[in-house]
C-alpha positions as CSV (number, residue, x, y, z in Angstrom):
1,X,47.8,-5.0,9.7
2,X,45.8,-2.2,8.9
3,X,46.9,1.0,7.0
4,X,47.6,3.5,8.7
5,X,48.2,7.6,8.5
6,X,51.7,8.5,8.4
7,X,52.3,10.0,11.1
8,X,50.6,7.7,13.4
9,X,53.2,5.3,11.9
10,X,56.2,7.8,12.1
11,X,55.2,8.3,16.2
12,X,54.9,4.7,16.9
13,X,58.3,3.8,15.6
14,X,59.4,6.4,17.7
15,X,60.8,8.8,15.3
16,X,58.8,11.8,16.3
17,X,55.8,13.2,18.0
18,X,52.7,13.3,15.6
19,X,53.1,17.1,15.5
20,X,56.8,16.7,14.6
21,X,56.1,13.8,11.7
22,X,53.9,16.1,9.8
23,X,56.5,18.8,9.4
24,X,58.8,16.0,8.6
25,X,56.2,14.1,5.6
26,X,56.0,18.7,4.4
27,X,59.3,18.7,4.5
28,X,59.3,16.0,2.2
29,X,61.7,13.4,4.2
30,X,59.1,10.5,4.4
31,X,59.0,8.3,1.3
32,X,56.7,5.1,0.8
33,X,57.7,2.1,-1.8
34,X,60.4,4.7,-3.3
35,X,58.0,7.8,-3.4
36,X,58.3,10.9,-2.0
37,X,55.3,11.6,0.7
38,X,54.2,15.3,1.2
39,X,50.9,14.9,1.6
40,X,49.0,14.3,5.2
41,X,46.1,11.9,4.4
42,X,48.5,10.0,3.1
43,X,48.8,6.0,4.8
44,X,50.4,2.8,4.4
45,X,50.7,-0.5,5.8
46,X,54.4,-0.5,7.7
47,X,53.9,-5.0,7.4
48,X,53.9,-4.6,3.8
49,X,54.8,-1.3,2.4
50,X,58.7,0.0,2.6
51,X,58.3,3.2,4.7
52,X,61.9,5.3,5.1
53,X,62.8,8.7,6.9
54,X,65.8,10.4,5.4
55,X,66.7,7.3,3.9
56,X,66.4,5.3,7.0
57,X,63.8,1.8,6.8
58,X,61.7,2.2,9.6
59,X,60.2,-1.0,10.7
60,X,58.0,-2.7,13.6
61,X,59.3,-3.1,16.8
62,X,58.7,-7.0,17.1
63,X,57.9,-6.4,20.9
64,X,57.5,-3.3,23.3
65,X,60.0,-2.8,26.5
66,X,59.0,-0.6,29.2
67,X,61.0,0.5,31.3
68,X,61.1,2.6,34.9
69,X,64.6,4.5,35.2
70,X,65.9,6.9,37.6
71,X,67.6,9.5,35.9
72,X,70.6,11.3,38.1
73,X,71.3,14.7,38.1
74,X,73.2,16.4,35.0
75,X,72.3,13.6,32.9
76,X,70.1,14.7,29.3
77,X,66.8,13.1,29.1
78,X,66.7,13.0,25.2
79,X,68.4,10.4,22.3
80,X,71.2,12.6,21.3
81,X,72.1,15.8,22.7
82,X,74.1,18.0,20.3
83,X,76.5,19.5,23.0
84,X,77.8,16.4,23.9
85,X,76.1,15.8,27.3
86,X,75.8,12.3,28.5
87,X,72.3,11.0,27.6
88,X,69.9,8.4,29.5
89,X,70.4,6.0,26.9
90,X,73.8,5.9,27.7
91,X,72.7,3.4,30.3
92,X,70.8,1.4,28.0
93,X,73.3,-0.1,26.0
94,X,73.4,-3.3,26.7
95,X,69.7,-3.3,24.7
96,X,69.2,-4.5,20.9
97,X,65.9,-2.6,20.9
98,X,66.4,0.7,20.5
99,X,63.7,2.9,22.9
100,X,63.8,6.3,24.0
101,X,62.4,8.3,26.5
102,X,59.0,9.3,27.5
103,X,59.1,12.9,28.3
104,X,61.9,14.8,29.6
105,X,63.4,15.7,33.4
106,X,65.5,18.5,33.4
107,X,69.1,17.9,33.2
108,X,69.8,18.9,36.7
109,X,66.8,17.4,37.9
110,X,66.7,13.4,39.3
111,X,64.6,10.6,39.4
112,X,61.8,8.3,38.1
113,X,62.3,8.5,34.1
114,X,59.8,5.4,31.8
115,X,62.0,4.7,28.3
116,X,60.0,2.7,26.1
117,X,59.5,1.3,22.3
118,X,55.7,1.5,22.6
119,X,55.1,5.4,20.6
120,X,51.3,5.2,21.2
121,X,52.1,4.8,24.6
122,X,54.8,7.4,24.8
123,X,52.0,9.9,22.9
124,X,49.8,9.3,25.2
125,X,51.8,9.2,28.4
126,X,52.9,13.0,27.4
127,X,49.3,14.6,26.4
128,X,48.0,16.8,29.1
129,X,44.7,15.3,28.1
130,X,45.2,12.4,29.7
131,X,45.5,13.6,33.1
132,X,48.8,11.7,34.6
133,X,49.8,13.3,37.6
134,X,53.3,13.4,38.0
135,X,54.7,13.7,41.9
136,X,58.0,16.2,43.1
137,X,60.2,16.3,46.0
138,X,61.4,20.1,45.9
139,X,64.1,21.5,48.0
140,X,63.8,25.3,48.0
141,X,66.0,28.2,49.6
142,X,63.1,29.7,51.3
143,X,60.1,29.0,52.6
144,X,56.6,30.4,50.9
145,X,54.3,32.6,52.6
146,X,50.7,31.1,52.6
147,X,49.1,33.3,50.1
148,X,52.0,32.3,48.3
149,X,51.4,28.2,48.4
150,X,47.9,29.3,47.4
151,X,48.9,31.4,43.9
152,X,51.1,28.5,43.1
153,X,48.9,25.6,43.4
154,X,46.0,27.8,41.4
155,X,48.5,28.6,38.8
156,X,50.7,31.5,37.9
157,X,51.9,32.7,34.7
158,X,54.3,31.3,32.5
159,X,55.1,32.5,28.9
160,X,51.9,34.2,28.1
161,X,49.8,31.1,29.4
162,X,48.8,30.4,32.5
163,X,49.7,26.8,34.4
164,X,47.7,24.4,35.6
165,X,46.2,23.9,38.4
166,X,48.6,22.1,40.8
167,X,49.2,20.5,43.8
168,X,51.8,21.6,47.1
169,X,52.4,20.3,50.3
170,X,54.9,21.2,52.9
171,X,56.7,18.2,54.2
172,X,59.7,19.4,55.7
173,X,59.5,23.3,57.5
174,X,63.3,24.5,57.6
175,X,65.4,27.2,56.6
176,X,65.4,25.3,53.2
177,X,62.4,23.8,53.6
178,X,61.3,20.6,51.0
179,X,58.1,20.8,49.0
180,X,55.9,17.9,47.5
181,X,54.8,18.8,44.0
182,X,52.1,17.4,41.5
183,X,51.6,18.7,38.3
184,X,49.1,17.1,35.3
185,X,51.9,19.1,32.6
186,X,54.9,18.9,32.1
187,X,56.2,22.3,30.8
188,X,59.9,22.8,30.5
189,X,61.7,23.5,33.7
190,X,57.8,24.7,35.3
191,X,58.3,23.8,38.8
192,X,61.8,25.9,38.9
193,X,60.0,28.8,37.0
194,X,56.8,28.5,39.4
195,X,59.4,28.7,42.4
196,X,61.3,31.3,40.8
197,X,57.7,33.8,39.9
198,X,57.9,33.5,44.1
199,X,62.2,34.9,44.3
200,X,62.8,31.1,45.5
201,X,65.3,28.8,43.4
202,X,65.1,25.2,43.5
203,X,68.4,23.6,44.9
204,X,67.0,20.3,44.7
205,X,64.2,18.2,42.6
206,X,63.2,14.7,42.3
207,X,60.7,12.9,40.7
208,X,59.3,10.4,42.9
209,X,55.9,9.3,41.1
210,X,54.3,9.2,37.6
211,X,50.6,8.1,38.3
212,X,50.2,5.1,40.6
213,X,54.0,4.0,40.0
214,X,56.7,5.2,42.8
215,X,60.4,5.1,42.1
216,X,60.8,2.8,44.9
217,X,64.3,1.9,46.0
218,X,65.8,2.4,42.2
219,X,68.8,3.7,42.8
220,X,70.6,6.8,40.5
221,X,71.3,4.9,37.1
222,X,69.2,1.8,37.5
223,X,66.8,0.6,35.8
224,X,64.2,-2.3,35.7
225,X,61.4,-3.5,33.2
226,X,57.7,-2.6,34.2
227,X,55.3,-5.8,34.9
228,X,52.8,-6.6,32.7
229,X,50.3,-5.4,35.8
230,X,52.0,-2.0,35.3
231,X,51.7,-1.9,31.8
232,X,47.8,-3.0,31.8
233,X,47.4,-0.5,34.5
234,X,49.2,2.3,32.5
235,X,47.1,1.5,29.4
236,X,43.7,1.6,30.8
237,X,44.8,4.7,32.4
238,X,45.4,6.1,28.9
239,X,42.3,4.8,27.3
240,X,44.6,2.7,25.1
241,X,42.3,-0.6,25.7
242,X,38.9,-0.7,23.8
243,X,37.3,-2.9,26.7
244,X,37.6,-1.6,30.4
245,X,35.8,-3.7,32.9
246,X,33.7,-2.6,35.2
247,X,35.8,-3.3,37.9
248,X,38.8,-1.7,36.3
249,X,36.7,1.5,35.8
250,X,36.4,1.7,39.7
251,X,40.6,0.9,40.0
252,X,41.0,4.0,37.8
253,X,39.0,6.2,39.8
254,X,40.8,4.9,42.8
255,X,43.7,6.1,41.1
256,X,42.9,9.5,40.1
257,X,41.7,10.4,43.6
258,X,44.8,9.2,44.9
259,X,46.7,12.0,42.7
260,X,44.6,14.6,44.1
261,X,46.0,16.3,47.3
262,X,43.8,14.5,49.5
263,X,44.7,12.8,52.6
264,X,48.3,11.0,52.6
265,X,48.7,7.7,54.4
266,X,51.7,7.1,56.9
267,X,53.0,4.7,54.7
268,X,53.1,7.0,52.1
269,X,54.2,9.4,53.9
270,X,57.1,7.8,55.7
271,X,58.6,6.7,52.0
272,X,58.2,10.6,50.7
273,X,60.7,11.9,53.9
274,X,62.9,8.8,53.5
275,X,63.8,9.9,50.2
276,X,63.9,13.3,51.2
277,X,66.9,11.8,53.8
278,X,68.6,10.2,51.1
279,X,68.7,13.3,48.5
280,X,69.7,15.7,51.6
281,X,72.3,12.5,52.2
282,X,74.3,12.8,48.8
């Protein structure tokens, strides 16, 4: 195995982001064979060399786990949570891999969560760069005028920076009426706040998509492990294969034009209300 820089090694044991492992090798809590680490250029070989963070012997996961989890409401999509919260991993337990999740929902948000040991593919997954388009079933107590729907799908601000372009469809008119959104980011709490810039609060969201993968008939607190034809697909998605095919090439820009706010098929569109039935259900 190949040496490696630090923090590539830190963020695919799943310690940190890549961002958050070079304040941690400053900050002087990575060592390497018993020596204390500060500098950022600095690599090692995890097969061979004894890397530790605050003490603690990081090693190789011997194989990755993916996994597609629907998150319910007032659940905290993170490893720990400091005010005592219950977390996702809560419902991983029975696991002697440890894996954490990709991303965040919002605590009082629902729905399709990945959890994974893979931290190249957790990177990537959560780097605007790589264009994965992420698909909401909002409940709102209002409707928005048109000029309205327009603003928000070509971005409003948000702390000094503007979002991204997104999409927004209508699929249920009411008093409360429900929203599908797709976003490329992932800012936090973004679709509340982009409702919100408009005076209308979100009274129910649910992820029902990331990319080409649907939650499907996971119910609140399940969980199940992604095929290996999910996992390939997510990876050439993300670049994270040297070799795509030519054929795959065409799959992926299938893909992306899927995510785009063209036509929706009935099939499609029949699944998006039935879930909106079951969350107006509960």
């Amino acid at each position: 195995m190949p040496e490696e820089r630090l923090q590539k090694i830190l963020a695919n044991a799943g310690v940190a982001s890549r961002r958050k492992a070079e304040e941690l090798i400053r900050a002087g809590r990575v060592s390497v064979n018993g020596a204390t680490i500060t500098e950022l250029g600095s690599k090692a070989d995890l097969a061979v060399d004894k890397v530790k963070v605050d003490g603690r012997v990081l090693s190789a996961p011997k194989h990755h786990l993916y996994f597609a989890f629907n998150k319910p409401r007032n659940v905290v999509s993170t490893v720990h949570d400091p005010e005592g919260r219950q977390t996702v991993l809560s419902f991983f337990k029975g696991l002697r891999d440890r894996v954490y999740p990709v991303g965040r929902l919002d605590y009082a948000s629902e729905g399709l969560l990945l959890l994974t040991n893979d931290g190249e593919f957790a990177n990537k997954m959560m780097s605007p760069a790589s264009h994965i388009t992420k698909t909401y079933l909002v409940k709102v107590n209002g409707p928005l005028l048109p000029e309205q729907e327009e603003q928000f799908r070509q971005g409003i601000p948000m702390h000094g920076r503007k979002t991204a372009p997104a999409g927004l469809r209508l699929l249920r008119k009411a008093e409360n009426p429900w929203y599908e959104v797709k976003l490329m980011e992932g800012r936090q709490n973004q679709i509340r706040i982009m409702f919100k810039h408009f005076g209308r609060l979100v009274e129910k969201l649910k992820r029902v998509k990331i990319g080409f993968l649907d939650l499907g008939s996971l119910k609140p607190g399940a969980y199940r492990t992604l095929t290996n034809a999910e996992v390939a697909h997510f990876r050439r998605l993300l670049h994270l294969d040297v070799a795509i095919e030519q054929g795959d090439a065409h799959e992926h820009k299938h893909d992306e034009r899927s995510a785009n706010d063209g036509p929706v098929s009935k099939r499609q569109d029949h699944r998006r209300r039935r879930a909106i039935q079951q969350s107006g259900a509960r």
